[in-house]
C-alpha positions as CSV (number, residue, x, y, z in Angstrom):
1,X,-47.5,-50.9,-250.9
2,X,-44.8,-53.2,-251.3
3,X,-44.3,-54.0,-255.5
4,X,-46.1,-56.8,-257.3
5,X,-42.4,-58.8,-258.3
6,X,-41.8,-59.1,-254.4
7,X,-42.4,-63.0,-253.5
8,X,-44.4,-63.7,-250.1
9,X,-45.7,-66.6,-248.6
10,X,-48.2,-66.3,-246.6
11,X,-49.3,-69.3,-243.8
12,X,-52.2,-69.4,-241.3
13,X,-52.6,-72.1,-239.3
14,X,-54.8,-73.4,-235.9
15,X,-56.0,-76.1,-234.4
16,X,-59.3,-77.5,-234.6
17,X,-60.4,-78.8,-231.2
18,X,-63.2,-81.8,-231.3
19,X,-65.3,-79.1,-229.2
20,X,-65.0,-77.1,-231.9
21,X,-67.3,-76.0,-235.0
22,X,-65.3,-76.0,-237.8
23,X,-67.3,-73.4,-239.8
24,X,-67.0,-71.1,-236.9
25,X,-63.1,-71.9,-236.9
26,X,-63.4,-71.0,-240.9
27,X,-65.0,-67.7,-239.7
28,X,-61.9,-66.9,-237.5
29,X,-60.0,-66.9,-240.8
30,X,-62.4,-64.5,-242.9
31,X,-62.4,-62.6,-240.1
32,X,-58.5,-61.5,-240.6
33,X,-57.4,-62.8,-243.7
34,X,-58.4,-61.1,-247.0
35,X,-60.9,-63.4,-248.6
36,X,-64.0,-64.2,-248.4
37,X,-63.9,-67.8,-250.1
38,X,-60.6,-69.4,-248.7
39,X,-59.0,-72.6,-249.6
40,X,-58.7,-74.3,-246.3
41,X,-56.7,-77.2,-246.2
42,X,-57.0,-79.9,-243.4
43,X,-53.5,-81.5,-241.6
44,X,-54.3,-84.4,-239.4
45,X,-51.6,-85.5,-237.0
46,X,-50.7,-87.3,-233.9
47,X,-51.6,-84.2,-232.1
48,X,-54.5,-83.5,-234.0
49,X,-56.2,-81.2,-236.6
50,X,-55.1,-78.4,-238.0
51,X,-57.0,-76.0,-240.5
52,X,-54.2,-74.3,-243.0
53,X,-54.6,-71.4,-245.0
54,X,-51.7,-70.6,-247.8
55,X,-51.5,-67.8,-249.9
56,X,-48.7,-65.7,-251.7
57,X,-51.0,-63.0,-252.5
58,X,-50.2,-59.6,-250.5
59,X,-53.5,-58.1,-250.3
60,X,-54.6,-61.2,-248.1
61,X,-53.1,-59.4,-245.4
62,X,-55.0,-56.3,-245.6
63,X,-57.4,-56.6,-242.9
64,X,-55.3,-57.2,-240.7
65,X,-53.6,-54.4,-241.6
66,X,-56.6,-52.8,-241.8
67,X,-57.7,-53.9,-238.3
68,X,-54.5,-52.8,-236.7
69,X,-55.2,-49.2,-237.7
70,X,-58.9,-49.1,-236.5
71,X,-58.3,-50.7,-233.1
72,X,-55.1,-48.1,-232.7
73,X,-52.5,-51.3,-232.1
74,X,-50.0,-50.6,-235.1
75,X,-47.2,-49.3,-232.4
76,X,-47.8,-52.2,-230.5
77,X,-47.8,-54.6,-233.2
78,X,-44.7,-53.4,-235.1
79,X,-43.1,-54.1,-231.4
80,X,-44.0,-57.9,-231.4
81,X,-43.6,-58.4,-235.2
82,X,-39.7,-56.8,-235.2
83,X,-39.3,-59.0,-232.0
84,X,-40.7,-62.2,-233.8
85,X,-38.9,-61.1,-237.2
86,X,-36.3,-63.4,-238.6
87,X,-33.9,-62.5,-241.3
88,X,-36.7,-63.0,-244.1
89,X,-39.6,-64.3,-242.2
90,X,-41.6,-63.7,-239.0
91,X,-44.3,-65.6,-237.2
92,X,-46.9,-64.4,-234.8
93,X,-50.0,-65.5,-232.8
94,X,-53.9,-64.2,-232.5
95,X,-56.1,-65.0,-230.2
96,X,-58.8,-67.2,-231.9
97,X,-61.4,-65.9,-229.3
98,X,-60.9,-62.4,-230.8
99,X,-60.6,-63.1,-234.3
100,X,-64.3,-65.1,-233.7
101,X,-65.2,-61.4,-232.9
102,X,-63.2,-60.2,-236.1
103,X,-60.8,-58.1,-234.0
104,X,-56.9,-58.7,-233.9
105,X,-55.2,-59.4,-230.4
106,X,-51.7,-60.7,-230.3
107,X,-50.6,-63.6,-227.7
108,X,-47.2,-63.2,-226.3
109,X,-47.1,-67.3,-225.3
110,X,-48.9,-69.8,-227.5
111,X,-48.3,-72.3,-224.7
112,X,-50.2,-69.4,-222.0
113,X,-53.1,-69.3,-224.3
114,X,-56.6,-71.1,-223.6
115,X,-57.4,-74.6,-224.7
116,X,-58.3,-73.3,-228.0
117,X,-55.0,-72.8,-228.8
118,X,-53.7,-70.0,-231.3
119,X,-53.7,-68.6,-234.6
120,X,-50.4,-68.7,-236.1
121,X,-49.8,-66.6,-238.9
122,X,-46.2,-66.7,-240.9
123,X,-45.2,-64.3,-243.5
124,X,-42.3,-65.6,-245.7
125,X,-40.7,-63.1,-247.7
126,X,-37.0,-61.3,-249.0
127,X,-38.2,-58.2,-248.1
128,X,-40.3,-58.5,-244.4
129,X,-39.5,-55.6,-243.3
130,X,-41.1,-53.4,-245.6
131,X,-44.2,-55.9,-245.2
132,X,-44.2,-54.7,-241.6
133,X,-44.1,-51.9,-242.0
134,X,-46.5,-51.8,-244.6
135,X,-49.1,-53.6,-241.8
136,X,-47.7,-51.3,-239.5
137,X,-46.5,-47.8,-240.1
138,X,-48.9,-44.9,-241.1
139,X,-49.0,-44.4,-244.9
140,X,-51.2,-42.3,-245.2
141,X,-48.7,-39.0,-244.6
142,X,-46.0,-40.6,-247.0
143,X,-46.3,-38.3,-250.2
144,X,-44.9,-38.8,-253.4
């Protein structure tokens, strides 16, 4: 794992739909990010509302990293997030429908996704490679 000094935001974020429950839209959240009470904050704009998580804690990502390993998508994963990956940043979008079901699937177009709209996670950080491929690669056969 990537060392304690390393600085990392990290940003969830989706849209809560009037035809939504909002504590089932909280659930999508537990469902992938690492912790079981979350501070959610609430954006309202023009558009509508949106349900924020923010953390700069790294374990908060390990279920997904976690989830990427049992459902066998870590290849395809490390493919979208190098694509999305910015020099120290990269953004990326779940299905909401799947993480209701607490299971991880990307969307290639936000704007081709259902009315619910995504779940756009961002990962800020100096060093986002080796956060990728901390979620992505196999550690279990590096030895020390």
């Amino acid at each position: 794992m990537i060392g304690g000094s390393d600085r990392i935001n990290i940003i969830a974020k989706t849209a809560l739909h009037p035809t939504e429950d909002r504590e089932k839209v909280e659930q999508c959240f537990r469902n992938i990010i690492q912790d079981p009470q979350p501070h959610i904050e609430e954006e309202r704009t023009e558009v509508g509302i949106y349900l924020i998580i923010r953390s700069s804690e790294m374990n908060k990502l390990s279920l997904i990293r976690d989830k990427l390993r049992q459902q066998r998508i870590r290849d395809s994963a490390r493919k979208i997030l190098l694509k999305n990956m910015d020099e120290n940043s990269v953004s990326f979008f779940l299905n909401k429908q799947a993480a209701s079901a607490g299971r991880i699937h990307f969307v290639k177009d936000p704007e081709q996704e259902d009315f619910l709209g995504p779940i756009t996670i961002t990962i800020i950080s100096d060093n986002i490679q080796e956060i990728i491929d901390w979620l992505t690669l196999d550690n279990l056969k590096k030895t020390n």
